[in-house]
BAFI-3210 file (N, C-alpha, C; in Angstrom, 3 decimals, decimal comma, padded with zeros to 6 digits):
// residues 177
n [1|2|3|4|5|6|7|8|9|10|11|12|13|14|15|16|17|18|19|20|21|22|23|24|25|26|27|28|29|30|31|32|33|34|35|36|37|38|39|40|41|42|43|44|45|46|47|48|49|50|51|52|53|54|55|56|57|58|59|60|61|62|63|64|65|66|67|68|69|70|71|72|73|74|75|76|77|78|79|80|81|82|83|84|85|86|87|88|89|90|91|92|93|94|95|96|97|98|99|100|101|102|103|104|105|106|107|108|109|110|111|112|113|114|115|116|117|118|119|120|121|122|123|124|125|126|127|128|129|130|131|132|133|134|135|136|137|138|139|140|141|142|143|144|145|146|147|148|149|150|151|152|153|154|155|156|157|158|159|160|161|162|163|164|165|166|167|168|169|170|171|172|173|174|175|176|177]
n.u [027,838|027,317|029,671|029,868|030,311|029,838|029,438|032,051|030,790|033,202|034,887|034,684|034,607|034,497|034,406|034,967|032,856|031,246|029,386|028,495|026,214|025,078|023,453|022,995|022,185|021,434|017,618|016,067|017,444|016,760|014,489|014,361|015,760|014,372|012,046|013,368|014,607|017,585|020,411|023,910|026,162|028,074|030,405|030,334|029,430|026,339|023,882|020,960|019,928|017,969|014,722|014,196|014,453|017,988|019,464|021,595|023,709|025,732|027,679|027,849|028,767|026,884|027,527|025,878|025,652|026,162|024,872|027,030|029,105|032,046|032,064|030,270|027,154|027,364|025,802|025,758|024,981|023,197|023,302|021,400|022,924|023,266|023,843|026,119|027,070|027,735|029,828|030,992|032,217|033,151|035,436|036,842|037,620|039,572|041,301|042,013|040,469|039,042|035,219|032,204|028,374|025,208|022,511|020,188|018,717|018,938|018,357|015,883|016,433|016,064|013,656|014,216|012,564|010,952|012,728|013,906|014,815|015,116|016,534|020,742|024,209|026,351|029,574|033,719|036,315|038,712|040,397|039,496|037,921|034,981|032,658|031,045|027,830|025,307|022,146|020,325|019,293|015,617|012,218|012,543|013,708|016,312|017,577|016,617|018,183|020,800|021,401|020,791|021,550|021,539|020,353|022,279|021,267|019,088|020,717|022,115|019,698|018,904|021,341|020,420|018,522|018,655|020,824|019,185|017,457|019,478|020,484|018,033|018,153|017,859|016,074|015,474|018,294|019,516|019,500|020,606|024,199]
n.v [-061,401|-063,631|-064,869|-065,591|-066,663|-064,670|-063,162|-060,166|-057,146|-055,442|-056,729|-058,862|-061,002|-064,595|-063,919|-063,771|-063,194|-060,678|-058,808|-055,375|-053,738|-052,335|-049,712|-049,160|-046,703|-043,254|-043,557|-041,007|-040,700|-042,936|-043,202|-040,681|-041,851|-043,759|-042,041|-041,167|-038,782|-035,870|-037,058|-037,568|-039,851|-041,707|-043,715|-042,431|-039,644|-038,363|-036,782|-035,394|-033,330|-032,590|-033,005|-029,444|-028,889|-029,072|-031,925|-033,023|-035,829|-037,607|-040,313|-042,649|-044,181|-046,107|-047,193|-049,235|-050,031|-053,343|-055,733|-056,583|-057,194|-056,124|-055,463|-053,114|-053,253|-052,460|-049,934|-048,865|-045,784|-043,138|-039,594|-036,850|-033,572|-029,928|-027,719|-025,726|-027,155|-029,333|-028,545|-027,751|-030,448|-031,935|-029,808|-030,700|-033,216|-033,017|-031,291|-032,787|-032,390|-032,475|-032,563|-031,971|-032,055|-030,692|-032,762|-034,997|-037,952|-040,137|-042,765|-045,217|-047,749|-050,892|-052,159|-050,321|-047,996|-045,909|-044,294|-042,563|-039,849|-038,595|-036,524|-035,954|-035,997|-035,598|-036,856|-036,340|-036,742|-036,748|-037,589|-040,176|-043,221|-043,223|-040,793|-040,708|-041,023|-039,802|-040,255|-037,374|-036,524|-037,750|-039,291|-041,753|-045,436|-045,713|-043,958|-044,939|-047,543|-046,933|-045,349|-047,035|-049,523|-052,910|-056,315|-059,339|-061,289|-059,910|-058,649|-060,502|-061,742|-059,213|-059,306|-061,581|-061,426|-059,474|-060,282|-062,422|-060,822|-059,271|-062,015|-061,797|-059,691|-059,244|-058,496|-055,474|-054,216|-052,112|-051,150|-052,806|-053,147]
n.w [-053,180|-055,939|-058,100|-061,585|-064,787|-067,294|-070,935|-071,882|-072,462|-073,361|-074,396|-075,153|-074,819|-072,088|-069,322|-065,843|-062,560|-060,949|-063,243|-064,243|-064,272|-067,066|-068,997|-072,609|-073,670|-072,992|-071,803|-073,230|-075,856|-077,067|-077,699|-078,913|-081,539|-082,747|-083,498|-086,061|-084,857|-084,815|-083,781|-082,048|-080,902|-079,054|-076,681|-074,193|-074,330|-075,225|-077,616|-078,510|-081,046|-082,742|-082,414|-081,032|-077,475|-077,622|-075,941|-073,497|-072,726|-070,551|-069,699|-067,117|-063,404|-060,726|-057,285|-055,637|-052,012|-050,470|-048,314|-046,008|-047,944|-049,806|-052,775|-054,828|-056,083|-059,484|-061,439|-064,442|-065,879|-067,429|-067,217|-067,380|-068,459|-068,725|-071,071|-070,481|-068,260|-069,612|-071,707|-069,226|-067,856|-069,636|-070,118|-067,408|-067,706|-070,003|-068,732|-066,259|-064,262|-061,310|-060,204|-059,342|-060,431|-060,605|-062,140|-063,966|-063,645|-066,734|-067,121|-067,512|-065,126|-064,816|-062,538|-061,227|-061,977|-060,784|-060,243|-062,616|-064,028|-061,512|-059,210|-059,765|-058,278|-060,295|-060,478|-061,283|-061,805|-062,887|-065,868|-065,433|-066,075|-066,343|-064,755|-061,637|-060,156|-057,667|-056,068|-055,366|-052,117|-051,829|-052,223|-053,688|-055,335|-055,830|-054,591|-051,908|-051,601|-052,632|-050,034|-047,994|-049,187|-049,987|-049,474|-049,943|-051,053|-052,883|-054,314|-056,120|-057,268|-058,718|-060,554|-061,803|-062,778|-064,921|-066,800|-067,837|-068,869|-071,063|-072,599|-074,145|-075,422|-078,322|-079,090|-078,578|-078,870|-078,275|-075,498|-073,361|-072,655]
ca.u [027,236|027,783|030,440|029,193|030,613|029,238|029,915|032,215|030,623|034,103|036,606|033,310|034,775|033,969|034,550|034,032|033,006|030,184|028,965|028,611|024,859|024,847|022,592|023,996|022,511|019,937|016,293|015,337|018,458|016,411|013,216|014,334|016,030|013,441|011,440|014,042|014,992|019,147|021,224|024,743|026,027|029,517|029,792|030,519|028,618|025,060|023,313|019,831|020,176|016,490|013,868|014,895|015,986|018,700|019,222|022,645|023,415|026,960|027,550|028,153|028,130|026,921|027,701|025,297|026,037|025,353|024,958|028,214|030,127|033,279|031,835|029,010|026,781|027,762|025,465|026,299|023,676|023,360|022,579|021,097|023,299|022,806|025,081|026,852|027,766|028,170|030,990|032,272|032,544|034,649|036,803|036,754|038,239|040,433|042,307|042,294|040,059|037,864|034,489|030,692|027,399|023,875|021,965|018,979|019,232|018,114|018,054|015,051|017,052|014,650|013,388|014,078|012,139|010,492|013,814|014,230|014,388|015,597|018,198|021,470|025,199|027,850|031,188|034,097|037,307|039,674|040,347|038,823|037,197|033,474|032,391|030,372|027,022|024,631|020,872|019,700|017,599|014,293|011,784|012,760|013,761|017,238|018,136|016,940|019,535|021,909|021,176|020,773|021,921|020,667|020,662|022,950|020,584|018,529|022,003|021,860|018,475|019,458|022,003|020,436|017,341|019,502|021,883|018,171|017,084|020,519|020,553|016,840|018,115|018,032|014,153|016,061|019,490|019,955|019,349|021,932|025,566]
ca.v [-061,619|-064,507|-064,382|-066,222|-066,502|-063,852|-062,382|-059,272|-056,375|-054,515|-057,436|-059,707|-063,130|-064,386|-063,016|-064,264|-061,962|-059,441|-057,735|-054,010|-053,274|-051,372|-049,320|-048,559|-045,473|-042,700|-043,822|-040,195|-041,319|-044,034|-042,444|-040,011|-041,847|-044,364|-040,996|-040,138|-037,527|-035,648|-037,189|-037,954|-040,908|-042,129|-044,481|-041,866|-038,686|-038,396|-035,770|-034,939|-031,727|-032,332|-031,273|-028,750|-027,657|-029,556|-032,222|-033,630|-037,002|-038,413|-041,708|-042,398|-044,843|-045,707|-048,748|-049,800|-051,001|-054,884|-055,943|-058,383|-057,166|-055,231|-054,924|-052,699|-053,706|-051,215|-049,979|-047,751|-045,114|-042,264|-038,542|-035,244|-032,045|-028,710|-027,694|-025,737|-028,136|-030,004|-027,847|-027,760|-031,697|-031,621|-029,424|-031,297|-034,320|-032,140|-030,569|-033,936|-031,910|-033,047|-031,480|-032,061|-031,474|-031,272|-033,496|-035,771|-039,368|-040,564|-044,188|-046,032|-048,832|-052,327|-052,675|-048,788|-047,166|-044,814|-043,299|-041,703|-038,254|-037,758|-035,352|-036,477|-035,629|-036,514|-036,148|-036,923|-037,680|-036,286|-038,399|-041,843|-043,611|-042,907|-040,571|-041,294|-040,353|-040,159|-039,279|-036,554|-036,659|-037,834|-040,906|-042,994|-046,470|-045,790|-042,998|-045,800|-048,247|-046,175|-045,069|-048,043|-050,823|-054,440|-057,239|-060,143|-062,218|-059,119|-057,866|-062,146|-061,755|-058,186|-059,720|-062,823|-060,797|-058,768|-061,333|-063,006|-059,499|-059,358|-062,551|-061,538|-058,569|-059,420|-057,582|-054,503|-053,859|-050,814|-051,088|-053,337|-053,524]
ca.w [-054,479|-056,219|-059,070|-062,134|-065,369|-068,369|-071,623|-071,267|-073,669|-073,715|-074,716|-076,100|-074,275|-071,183|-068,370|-064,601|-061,455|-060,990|-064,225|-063,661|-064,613|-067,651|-069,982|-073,684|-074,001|-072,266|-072,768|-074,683|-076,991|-077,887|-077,995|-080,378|-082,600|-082,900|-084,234|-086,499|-084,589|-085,069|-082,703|-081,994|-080,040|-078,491|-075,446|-073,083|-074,363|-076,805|-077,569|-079,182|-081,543|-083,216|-082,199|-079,938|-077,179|-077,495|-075,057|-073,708|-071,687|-070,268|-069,138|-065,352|-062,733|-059,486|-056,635|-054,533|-050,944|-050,709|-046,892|-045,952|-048,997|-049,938|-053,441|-054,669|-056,873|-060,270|-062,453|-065,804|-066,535|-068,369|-067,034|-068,359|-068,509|-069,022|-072,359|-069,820|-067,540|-070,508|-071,397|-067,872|-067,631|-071,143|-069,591|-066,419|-068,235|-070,394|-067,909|-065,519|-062,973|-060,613|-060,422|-058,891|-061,063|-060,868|-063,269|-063,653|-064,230|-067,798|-067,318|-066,225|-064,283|-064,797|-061,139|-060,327|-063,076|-060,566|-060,113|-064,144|-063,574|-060,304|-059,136|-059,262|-058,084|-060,738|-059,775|-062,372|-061,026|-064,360|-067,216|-065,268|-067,464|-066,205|-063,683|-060,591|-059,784|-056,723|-056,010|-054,249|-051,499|-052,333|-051,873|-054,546|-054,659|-056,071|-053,268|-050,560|-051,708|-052,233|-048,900|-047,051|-049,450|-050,238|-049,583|-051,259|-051,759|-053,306|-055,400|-056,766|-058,150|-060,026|-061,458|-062,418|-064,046|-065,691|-067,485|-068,619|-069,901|-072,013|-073,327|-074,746|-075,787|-079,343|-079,121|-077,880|-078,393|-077,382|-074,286|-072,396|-072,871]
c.u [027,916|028,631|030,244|030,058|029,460|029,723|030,249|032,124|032,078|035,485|035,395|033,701|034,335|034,670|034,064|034,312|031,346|029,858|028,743|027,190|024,263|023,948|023,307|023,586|021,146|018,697|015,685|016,298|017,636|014,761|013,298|014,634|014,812|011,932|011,958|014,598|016,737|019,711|022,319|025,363|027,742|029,407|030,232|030,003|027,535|024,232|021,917|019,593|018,729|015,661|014,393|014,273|016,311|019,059|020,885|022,970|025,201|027,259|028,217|028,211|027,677|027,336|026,516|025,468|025,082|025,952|025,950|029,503|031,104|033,181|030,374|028,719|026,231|026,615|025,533|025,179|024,074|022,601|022,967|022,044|022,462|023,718|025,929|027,615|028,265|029,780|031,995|033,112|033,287|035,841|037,799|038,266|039,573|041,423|042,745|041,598|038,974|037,108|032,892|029,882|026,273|023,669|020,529|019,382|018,078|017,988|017,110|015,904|015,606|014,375|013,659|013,388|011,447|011,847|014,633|013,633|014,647|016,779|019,260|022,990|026,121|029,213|032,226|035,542|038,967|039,211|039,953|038,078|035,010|033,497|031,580|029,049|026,142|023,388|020,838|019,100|016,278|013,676|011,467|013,722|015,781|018,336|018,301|017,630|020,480|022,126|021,670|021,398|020,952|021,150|021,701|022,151|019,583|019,663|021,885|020,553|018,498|020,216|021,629|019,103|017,635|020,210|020,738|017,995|018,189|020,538|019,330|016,815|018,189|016,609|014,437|017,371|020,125|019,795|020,424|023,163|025,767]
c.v [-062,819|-064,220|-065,492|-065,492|-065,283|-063,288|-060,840|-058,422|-055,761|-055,702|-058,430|-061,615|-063,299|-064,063|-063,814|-063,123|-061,923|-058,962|-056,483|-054,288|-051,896|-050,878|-048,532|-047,410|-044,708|-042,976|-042,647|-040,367|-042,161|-044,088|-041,718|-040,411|-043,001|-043,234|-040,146|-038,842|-037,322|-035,927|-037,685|-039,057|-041,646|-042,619|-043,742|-040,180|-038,673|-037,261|-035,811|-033,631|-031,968|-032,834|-030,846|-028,701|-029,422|-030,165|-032,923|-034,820|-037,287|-039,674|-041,617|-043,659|-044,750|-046,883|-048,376|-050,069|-052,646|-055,625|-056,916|-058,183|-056,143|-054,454|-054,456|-053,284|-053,115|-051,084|-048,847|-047,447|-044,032|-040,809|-037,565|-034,040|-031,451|-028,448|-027,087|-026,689|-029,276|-029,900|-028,252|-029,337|-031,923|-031,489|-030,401|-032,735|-034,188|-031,526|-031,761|-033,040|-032,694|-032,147|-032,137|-031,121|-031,973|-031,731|-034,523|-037,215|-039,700|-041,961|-044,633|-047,653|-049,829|-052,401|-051,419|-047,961|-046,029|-043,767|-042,024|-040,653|-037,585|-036,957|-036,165|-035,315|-035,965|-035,538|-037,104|-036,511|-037,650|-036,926|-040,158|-041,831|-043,423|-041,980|-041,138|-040,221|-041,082|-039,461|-038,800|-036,994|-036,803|-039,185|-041,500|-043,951|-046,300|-045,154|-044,049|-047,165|-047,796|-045,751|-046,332|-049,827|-052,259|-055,418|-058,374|-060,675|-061,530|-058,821|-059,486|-061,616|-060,569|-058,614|-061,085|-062,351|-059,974|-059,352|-062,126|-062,097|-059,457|-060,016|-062,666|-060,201|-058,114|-058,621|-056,012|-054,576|-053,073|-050,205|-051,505|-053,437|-055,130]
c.w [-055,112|-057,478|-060,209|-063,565|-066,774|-069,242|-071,608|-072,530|-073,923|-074,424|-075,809|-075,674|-073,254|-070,747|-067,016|-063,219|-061,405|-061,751|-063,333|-064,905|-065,701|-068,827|-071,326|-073,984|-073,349|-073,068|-073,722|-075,420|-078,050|-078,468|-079,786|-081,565|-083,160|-083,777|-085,302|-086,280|-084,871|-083,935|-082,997|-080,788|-080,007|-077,330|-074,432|-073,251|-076,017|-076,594|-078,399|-079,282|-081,849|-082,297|-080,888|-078,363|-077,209|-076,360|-074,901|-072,720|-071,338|-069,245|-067,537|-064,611|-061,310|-058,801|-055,514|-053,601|-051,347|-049,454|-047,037|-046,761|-049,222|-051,554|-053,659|-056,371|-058,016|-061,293|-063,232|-065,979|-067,122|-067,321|-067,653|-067,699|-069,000|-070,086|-071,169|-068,700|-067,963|-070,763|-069,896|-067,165|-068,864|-070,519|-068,827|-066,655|-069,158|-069,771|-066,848|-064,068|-062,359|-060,343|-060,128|-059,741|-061,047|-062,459|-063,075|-064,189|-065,466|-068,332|-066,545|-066,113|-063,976|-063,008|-060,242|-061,040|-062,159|-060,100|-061,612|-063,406|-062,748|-060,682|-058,727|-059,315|-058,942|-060,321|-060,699|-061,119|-062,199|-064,926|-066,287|-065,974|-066,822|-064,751|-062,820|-059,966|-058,267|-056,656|-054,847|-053,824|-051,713|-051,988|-053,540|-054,629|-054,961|-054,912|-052,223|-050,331|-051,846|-050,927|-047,726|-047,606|-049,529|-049,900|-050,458|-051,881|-053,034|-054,960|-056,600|-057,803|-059,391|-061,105|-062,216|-063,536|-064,933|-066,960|-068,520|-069,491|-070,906|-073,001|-074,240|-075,340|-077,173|-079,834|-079,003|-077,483|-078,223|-076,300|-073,319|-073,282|-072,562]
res [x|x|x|x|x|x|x|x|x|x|x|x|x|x|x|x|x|x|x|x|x|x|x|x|x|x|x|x|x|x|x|x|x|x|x|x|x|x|x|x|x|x|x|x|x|x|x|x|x|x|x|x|x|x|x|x|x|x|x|x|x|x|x|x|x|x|x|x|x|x|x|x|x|x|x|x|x|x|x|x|x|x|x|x|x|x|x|x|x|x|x|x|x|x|x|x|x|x|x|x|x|x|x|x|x|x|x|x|x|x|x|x|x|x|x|x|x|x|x|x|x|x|x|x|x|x|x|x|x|x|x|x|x|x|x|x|x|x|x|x|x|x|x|x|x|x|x|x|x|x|x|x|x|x|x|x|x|x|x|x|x|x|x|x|x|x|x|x|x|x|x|x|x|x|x|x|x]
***
């Protein structure tokens, strides 16, 4: 992948490398509040109390394989708990445990959007700063890169349509980091 200079959302200067591919917050986050709906919101867990049932999200990532390369190509999403497993990933992080959970993914990913919704694996790792998720088995496009990986030249173009989408993100900023 090519390493290309970009503004780094967590420090706000530049930055040169790989960006890590991230979404600021789950798309029904942004749904609801866009409807006034009751929600709460922190960059690593959000919730939607109104209207019910109550819905809960925690931030995650995943890497990509990227044929040739040693790095994967990261992107920050957001998936749906269950309040219990809500709870049990608290803990999880609370106690410094490590711990596997079903969940669904609640980011449509620009160029994977048929993948919102799938089943996924998160797995947290203690107090690291994001856990790590993976999709289940299934035919969607996110599973068969994860699976099988991409291209560089493929991982290049993500990141270069990505970095456009950002700097246009003044239409929608709650979307990218």
């Amino acid at each position: 992948m090519e390493p290309r200079i970009f503004k780094c959302p967590a420090c706000t200067g530049p930055s040169y490398g790989v960006p890590a591919l991230s979404l600021r917050y789950p798309d029904p986050l942004i749904e609801a509040k866009a409807n006034d709906s009751r929600v709460t919101e922190d960059p690593t867990i959000c919730h939607i109390h109104y209207p019910k049932p109550k819905r809960h999200f925690v931030r995650s990532n995943i890497g990509i394989p990227v044929h040739g390369e040693k790095q994967t190509l990261e992107y920050g999403c957001w998936v749906e708990l269950s309040r219990y497993d809500l709870s049990r990933f608290s803990k999880s992080n609370l106690f410094n445990q490590s711990l596997e959970l079903n969940g669904f993914l609640a980011s449509k990913i620009p160029g994977l959007e048929d993948s919102y919704g799938c089943p996924v694996l998160l797995k947290t790792k203690g107090r690291s700063l994001h856990s790590r998720f993976q999709p289940l088995p299934a035919i969607h496009s996110l599973y068969v890169d994860f699976t099988n990986g991409i291209s560089n030249r493929e991982a290049d173009l993500r990141v270069s349509t990505w970095m456009l989408a950002v700097q246009d993100s003044h239409n929608h900023p709650e979307r990218h980091d």
